[in-house]
C-alpha positions in Angstrom: -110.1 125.1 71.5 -110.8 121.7 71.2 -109.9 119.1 74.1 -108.0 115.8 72.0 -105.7 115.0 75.2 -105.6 115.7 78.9 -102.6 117.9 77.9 -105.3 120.6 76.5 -106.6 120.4 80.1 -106.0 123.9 81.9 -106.6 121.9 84.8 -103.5 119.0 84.2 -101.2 122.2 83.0 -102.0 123.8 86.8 -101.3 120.5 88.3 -98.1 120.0 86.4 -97.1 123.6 87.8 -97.9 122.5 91.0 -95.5 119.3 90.9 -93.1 121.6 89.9 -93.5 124.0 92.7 -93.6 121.4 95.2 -90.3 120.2 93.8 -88.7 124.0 94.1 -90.1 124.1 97.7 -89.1 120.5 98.9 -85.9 121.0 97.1 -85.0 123.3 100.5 -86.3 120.8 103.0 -83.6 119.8 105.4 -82.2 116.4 103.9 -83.9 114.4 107.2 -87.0 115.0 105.8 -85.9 113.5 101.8 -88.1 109.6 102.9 -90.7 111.1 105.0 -92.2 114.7 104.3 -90.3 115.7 101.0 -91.6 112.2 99.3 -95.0 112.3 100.5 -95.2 115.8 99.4 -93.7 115.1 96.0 -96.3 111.9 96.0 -99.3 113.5 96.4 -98.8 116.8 93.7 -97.8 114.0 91.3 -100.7 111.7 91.8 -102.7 115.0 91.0 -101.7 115.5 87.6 -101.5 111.7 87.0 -105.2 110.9 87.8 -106.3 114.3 85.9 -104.5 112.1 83.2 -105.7 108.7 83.7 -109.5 109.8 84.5 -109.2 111.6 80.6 -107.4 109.0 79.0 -109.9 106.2 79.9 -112.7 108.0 78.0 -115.8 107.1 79.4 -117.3 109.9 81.7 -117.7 107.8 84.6 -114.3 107.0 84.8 -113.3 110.7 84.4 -115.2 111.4 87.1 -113.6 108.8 89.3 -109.9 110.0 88.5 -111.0 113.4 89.3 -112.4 112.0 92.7 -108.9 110.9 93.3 -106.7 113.6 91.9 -109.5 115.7 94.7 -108.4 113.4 97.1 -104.7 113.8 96.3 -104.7 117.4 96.3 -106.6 116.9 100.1 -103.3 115.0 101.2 -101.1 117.8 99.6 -103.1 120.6 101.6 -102.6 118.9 104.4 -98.8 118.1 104.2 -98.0 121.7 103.2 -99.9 123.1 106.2 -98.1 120.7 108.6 -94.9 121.9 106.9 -95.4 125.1 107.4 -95.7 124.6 111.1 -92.2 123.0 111.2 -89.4 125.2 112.7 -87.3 124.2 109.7 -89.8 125.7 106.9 -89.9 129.4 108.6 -88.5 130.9 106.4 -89.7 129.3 102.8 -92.3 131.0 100.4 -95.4 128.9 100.8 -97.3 131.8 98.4 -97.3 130.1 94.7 -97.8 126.6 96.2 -100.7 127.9 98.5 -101.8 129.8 94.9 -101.4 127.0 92.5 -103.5 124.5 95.3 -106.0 127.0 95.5 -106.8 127.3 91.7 -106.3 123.7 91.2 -108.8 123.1 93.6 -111.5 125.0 92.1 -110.6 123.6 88.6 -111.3 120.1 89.9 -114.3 121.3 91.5 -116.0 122.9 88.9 -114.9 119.5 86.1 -116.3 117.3 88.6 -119.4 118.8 88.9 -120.2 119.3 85.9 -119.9 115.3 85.2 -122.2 114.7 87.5 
């Protein structure tokens, strides 16, 4: 299959599972959390797909590279928020599994399209 977009990307299609995901999970935070952990949360697995988008969209390698850097860097952040929501008393009883699933195959999909435009 041919790649004409960054919507042919297996890699953006993850990501956008992933926003989706976090918005399920976030959707049961308690409503304290709605301008602290829900939106940072909801900020970071969106900047994912969006840089997978913008690096592909610019069209010079360099600059894919770049947005892939980020999106890595995003998807650092959204590790890193899930795990300290997990250790909240309020998230106990939620169903990390498909976020901790969908961050784990992201991640190796931006690992392996970065290196390889090296």
């Amino acid at each position: 299959m041919k790649i004409t977009s960054y919507r042919d990307l297996t890699v953006w299609q993850k990501a956008m599972r992933l926003v989706k995901a976090v918005y399920d999970l976030t959707s049961m935070f308690p409503k304290s959390e709605l301008y602290t952990l829900t939106s940072q949360i909801r900020r970071s697995a969106i900047s994912i797909a969006s840089n997978i988008a913008e690096g592909k969209a610019r069209g010079t390698r360099k600059d894919y590279r770049h947005f892939l850097l980020n999106a890595y860097g995003s998807w650092a952040e959204l590790e890193t928020q899930i795990e300290i929501s997990k250790q909240l008393p309020f998230n106990k009883e939620l169903n990390f599994k498909e976020i901790d699933g969908l961050l784990d195959e992201t991640m190796r999909m931006l690992n392996v399209l970065i290196s390889k435009l090296k």
